[in-house]
C-alpha positions in Angstrom: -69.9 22.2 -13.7 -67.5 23.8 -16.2 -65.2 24.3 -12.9 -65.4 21.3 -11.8 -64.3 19.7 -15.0 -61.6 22.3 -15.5 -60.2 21.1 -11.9 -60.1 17.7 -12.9 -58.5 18.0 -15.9 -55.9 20.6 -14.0 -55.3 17.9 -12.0 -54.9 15.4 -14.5 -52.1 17.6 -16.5 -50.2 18.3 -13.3 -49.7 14.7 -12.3 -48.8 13.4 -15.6 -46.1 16.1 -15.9 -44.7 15.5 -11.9 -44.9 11.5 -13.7 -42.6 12.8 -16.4 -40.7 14.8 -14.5 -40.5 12.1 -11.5 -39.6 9.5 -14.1 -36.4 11.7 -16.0 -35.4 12.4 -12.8 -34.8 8.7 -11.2 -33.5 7.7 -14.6 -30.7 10.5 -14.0 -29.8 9.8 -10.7 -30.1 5.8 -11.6 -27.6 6.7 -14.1 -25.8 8.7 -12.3 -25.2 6.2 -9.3 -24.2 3.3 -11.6 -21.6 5.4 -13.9 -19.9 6.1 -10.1 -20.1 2.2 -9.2 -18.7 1.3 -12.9 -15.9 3.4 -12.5 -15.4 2.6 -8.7 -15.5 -1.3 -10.3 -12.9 -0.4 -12.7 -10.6 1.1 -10.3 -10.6 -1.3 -7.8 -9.8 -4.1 -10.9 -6.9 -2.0 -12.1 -5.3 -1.8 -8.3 -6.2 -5.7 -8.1 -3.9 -6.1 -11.7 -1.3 -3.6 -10.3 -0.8 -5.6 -6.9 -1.0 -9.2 -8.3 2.2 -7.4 -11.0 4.1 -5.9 -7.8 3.9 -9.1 -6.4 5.2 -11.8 -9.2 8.1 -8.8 -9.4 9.0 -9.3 -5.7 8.4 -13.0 -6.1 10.1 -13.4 -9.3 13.4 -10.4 -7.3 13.4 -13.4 -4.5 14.1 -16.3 -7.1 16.4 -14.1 -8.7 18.1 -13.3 -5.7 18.0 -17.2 -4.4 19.3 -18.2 -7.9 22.5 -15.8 -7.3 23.3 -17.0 -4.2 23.0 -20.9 -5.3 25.3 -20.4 -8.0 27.4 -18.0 -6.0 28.2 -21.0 -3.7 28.5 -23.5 -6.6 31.3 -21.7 -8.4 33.1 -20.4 -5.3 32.3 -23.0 -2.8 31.4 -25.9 -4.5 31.9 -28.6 -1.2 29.9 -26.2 1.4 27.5 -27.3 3.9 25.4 -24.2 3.2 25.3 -25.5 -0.5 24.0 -28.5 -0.1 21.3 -26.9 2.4 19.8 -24.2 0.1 20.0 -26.9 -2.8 18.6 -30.1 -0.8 17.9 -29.9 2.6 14.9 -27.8 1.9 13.5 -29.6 -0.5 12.7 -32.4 1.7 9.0 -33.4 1.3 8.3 -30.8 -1.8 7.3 -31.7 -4.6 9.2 -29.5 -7.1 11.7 -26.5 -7.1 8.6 -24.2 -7.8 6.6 -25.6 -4.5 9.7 -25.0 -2.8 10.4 -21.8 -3.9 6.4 -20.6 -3.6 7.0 -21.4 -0.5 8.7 -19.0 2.1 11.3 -21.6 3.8 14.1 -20.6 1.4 14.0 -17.2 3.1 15.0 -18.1 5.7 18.2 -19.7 4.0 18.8 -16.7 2.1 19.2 -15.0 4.9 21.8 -17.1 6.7 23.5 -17.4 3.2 23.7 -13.5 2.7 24.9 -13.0 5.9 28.0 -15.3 5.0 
């Protein structure tokens, strides 16, 4: 009788420490797993913020470059057929100079400019 009880309550010690222990463990490795996805998070969102950057700097290097070569062909060339396409031709059917220039037609123009 007195073993039998003993066994019982051996029984009853060892699972509630394998509990504990089972418990501290997943709350580890829980922790563990979400500290890597937090940072993983915060990575990714800093290389989103540096690419969305890079690109207003190539977008805003292409105005730049657009805005040279317009007044390039104002002061120099004021009469030129190339002038009147970069500053009207394409902007047939757009709304504003910032439509126009978000989109990628005036590349094209650039080009034939630059090459002039």
């Amino acid at each position: 009788m007195l073993g039998q009880s003993l066994l019982t309550l051996l029984a009853t010690v060892l699972g509630g420490i394998l509990a504990t222990v089972g418990g501290i463990a997943a709350n580890y490795y829980t922790q563990v797993f979400n500290n890597r996805a937090e940072r993983q998070k915060f990575i990714r969102e800093k290389c989103e913020e540096a690419y969305l950057l890079a690109d207003q700097v190539k977008l805003w290097a292409k105005n730049e470059n657009h805005r040279w070569w317009q007044k390039y062909y104002e002061e120099f060339e004021p009469d030129s057929d190339e002038l009147a396409m970069l500053t009207h031709g394409s902007l047939i059917g757009k709304a504003s100079w910032k439509e126009w220039l978000a989109s990628e037609e005036w590349e094209g123009n650039q080009s034939t400019t630059a090459a002039l």
